[in-house]
C-alpha positions in Angstrom: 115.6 118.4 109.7 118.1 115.3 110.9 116.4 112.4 111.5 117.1 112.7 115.3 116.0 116.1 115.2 113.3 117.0 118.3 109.8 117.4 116.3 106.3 118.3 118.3 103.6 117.9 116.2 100.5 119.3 117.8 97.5 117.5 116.9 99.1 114.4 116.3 95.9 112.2 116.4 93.8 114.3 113.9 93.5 113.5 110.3 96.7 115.4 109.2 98.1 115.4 112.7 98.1 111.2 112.6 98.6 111.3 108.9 102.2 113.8 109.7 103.4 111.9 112.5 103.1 108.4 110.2 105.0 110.0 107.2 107.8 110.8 109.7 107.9 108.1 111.3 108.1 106.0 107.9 111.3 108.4 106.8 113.0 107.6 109.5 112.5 110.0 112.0 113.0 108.8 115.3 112.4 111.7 118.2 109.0 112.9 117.6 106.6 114.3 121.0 102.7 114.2 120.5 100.2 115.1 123.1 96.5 114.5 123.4 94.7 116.8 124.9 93.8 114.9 127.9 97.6 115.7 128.0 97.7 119.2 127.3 94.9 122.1 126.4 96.4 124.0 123.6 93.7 126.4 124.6 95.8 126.8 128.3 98.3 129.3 127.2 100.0 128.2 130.5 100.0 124.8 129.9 101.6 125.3 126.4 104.2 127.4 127.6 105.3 124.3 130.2 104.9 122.1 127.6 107.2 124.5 125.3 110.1 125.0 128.6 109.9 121.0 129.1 110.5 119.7 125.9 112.1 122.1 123.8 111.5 121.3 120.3 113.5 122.1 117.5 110.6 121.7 114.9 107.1 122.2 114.9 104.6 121.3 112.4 100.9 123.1 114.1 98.1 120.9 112.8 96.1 120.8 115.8 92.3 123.2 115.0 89.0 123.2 115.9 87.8 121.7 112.8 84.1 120.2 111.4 82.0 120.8 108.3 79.4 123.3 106.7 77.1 122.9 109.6 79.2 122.8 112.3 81.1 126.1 111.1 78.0 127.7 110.6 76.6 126.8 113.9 79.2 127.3 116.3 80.8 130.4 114.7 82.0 131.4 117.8 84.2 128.8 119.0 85.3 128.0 115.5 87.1 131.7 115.5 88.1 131.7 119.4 90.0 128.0 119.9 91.6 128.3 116.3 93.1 132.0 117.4 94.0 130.5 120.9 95.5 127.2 119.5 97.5 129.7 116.7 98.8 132.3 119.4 100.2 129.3 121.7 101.9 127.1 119.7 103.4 130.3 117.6 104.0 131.9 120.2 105.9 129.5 121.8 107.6 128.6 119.2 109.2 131.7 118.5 109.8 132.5 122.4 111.9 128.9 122.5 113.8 129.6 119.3 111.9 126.8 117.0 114.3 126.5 113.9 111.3 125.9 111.7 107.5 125.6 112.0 104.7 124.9 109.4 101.7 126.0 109.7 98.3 124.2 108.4 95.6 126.6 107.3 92.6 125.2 105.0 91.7 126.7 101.4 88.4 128.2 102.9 91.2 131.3 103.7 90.2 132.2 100.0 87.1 134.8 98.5 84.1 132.9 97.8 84.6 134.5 94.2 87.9 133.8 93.5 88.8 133.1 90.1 89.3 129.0 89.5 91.6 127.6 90.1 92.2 130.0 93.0 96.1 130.9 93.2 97.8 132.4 96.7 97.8 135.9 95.3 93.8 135.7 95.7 94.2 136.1 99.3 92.6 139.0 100.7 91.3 140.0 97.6 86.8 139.8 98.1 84.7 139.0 100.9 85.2 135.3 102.5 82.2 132.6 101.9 79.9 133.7 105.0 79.1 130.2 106.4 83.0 129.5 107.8 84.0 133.1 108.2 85.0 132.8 111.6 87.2 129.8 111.1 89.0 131.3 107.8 89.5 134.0 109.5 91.7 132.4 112.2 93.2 130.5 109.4 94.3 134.2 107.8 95.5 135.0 110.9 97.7 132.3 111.6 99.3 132.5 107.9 99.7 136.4 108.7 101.3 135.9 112.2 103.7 133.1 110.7 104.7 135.7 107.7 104.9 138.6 110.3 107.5 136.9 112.4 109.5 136.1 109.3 109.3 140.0 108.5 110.5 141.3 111.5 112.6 138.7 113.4 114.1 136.4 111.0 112.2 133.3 111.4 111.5 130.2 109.2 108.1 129.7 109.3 105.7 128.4 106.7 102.2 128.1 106.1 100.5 125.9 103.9 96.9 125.8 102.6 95.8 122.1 102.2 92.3 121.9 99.9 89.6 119.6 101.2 91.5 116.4 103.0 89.8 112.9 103.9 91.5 109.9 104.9 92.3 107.6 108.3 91.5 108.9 111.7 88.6 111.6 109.5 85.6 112.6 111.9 82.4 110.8 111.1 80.4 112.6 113.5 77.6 113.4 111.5 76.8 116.9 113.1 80.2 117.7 112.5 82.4 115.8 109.7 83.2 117.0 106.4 81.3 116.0 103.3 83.5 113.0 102.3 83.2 111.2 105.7 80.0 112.2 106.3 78.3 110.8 103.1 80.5 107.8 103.5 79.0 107.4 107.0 75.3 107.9 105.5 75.2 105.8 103.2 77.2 103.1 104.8 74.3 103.3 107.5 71.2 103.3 105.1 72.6 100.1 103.2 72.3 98.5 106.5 69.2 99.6 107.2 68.6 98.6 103.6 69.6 95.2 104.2 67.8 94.9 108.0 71.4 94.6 109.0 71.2 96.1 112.6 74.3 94.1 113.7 76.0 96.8 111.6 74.5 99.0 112.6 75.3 98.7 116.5 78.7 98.0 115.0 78.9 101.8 114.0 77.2 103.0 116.8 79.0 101.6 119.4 81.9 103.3 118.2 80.6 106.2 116.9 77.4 107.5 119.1 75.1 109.7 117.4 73.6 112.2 119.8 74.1 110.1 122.6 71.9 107.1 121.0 74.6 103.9 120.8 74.5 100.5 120.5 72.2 100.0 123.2 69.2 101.4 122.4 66.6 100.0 120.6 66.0 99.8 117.0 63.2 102.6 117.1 65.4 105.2 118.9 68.7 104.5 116.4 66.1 104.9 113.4 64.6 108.2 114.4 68.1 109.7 115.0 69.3 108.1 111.8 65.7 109.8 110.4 66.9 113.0 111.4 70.4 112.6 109.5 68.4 112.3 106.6 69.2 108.1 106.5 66.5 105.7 106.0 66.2 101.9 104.4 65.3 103.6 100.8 67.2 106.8 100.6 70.1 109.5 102.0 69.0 113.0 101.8 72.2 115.1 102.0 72.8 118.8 102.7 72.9 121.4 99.3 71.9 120.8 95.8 74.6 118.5 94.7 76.0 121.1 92.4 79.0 122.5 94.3 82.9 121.2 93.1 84.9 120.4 95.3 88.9 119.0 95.5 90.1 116.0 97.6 93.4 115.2 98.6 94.3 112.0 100.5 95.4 113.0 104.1 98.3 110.8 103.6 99.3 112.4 100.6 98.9 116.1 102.3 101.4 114.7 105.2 104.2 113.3 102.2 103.7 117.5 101.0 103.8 118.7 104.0 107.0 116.9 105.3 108.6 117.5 102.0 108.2 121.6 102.1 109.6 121.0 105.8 112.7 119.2 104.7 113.1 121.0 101.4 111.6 124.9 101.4 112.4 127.7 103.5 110.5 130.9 104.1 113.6 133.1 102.4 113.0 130.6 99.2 109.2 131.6 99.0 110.1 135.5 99.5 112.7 135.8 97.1 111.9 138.5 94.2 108.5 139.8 96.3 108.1 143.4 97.2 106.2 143.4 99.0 106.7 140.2 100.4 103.4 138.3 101.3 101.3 135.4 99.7 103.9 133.6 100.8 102.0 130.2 102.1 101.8 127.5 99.7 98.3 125.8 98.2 98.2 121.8 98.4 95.9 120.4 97.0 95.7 118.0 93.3 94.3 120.8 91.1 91.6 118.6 90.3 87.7 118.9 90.9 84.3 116.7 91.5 80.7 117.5 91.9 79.2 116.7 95.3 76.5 114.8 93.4 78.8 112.8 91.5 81.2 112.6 94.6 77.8 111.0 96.4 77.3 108.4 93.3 81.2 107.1 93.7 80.6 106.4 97.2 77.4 104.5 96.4 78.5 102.6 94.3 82.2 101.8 96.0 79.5 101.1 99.3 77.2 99.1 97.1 73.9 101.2 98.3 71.1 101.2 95.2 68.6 103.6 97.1 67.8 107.1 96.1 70.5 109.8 96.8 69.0 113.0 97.4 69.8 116.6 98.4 68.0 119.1 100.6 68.5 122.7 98.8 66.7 124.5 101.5 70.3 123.6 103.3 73.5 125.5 102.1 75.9 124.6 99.4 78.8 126.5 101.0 81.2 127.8 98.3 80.2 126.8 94.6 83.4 126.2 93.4 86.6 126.3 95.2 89.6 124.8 93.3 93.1 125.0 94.3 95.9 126.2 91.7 99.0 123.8 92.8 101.4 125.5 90.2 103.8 126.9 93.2 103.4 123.8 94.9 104.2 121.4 91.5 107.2 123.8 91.1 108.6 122.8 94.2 108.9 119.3 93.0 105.3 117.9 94.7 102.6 115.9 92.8 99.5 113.8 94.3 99.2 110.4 93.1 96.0 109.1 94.6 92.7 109.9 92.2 89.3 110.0 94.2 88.0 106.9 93.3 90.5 104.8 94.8 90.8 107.4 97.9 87.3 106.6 98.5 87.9 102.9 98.1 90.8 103.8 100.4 88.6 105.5 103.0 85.7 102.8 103.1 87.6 100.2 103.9 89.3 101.9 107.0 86.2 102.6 108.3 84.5 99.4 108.3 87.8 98.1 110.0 87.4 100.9 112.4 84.0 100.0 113.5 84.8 96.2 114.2 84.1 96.9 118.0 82.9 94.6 120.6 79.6 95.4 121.6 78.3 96.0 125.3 75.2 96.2 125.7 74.2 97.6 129.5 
């Protein structure tokens, strides 16, 4: 890519979308073309092809999903497999009907058997049955990583897919139906040291940012303590989802973008094929190759918070997959390495968020 080069990045105010467009920006890049989607449905196949004929970009990095955690993917199986297949099909599409010179691909590490051997390399793919809770959505992510390899096979293009492991970082979704772990516990325990501390100025704070089931700054303390309640928060204790037991990887969003922009300036497809027959497992792992308990994961952010109540888990709830923990070998071979450890991510992540809150409040 030339710094001038013409670069859509789709999703570009997500977590890795934001995080993607940043990195660029802070290399130099100077043409890049983001749209919300107030600005255009990626799920409007019609709408994306306009988009496509208008602009014409020369590079494409697709970050844009339907995303959200364990319960979300379990709940709403249904749109988790349809938007991420129309959102794929689009932008690909596209891509490869306007001659994109190279596109990457983000896919998530959930693509892999719930089995796998640790640390789980690309050549699991494919290889047992998926973890059943986010099926649907690792199987859209298999399909896009497929389609991207298929047009390589039979037309010649220079598309890449990369599996990033479990991200957090600025611009994360703290919707507590729907987040991640990371941001959700964050979120949870935030809001119970407030409640621990009678702080309901803090509390409207976050709420008038971040509504929970409708309830926002303007309700009274009663209603935003029953929906807290049913989040599992209260003055004396979180109650999160799982036994606590499950490891789990983090990689700074940031972090994923500096990988991610790197492969794009430095790897081609006929690099990754070279030597395979036949050629698949292409798609590269990011991720840090290191791993942390849920439970102590949930004692970090305590402490980093400052919250002294009782953390406990609900094992009625799922744990997802057990273990799930990225080999990075291909990835460290291509010249990559993290640098951020989790406890100063999560340092990282608090303090955005409580800058991210600091919201006037109105109160109707």
């Amino acid at each position: 890519m030339d710094k001038d080069s013409k670069i859509y990045v789709a999703g570009h105010r997500g977590l890795v979308g934001s995080a993607i467009w940043k990195n660029l920006q802070d290399k130099g890049y100077t043409h890049l073309i983001g749209r919300s989607h107030e600005e255009l449905d990626l799920l409007d196949g019609a709408a994306v092809q306009a988009f496509f004929e208008r602009e014409n970009p020369e590079y494409v990095f697709l970050a844009a999903a339907y995303v959200g955690g364990i319960m979300a993917n379990n709940t709403y199986r249904a749109d988790f497999i349809l938007r991420n297949l129309q959102i794929q099909n689009h932008i690909i599409g596209e891509s490869f009907r306007h001659k994109v010179k190279k596109l990457l691909f983000l896919g998530s590490t959930c693509i892999y058997p719930r089995e796998a051997s640790q640390p789980i390399s690309e050549e699991s793919l494919l290889t047992a049955p998926l973890e059943y809770t986010n099926e649907p959505y690792a199987i859209a992510k298999i399909a896009g990583l497929k389609m991207c390899e298929s047009f390589n096979l039979q037309y010649g293009t220079n598309y890449i897919a990369v599996m990033p492991t479990n991200l957090y970082g600025p611009n994360d979704n703290f919707d507590l139906e729907r987040s991640h772990v990371l941001p959700a516990m964050i979120r949870k325990i935030h809001l119970a040291k407030c409640l621990m501390e009678n702080d309901w100025e803090a509390i409207r704070e976050d709420l008038a940012r971040r509504p929970v089931e409708n309830i926002s700054a303007g309700h009274p303390n009663e209603e935003i303590a029953r929906i807290l309640l049913k989040y599992g928060i209260t003055p004396s204790e979180v109650k999160l989802w799982g036994t606590g037991k499950p490891l789990r990887e983090f990689l700074w969003s940031e972090e994923m973008a500096d990988a991610c922009v790197f492969i794009m300036e430095r790897v081609n497809f006929s690099d990754l094929a070279k030597g395979k027959n036949p050629v698949r497992n292409c798609h590269i792992n990011i991720g840090t190759g290191k791993e942390i308990s849920i439970g102590r994961l949930a004692g970090i952010i305590a402490k980093t918070i400052g919250y002294d109540g009782r953390i406990t888990f609900d094992a009625s709830k799922p744990d997802g997959t057990l273990r799930k923990l990225t080999d990075v070998s291909k990835l460290h071979s291509l010249g990559w390495r993290h640098s951020i450890e989790i406890e100063e991510g999560v340092d990282r992540m608090y303090r955005w968020y409580r800058s991210s809150t600091k919201n006037k409040i109105v109160v109707k």
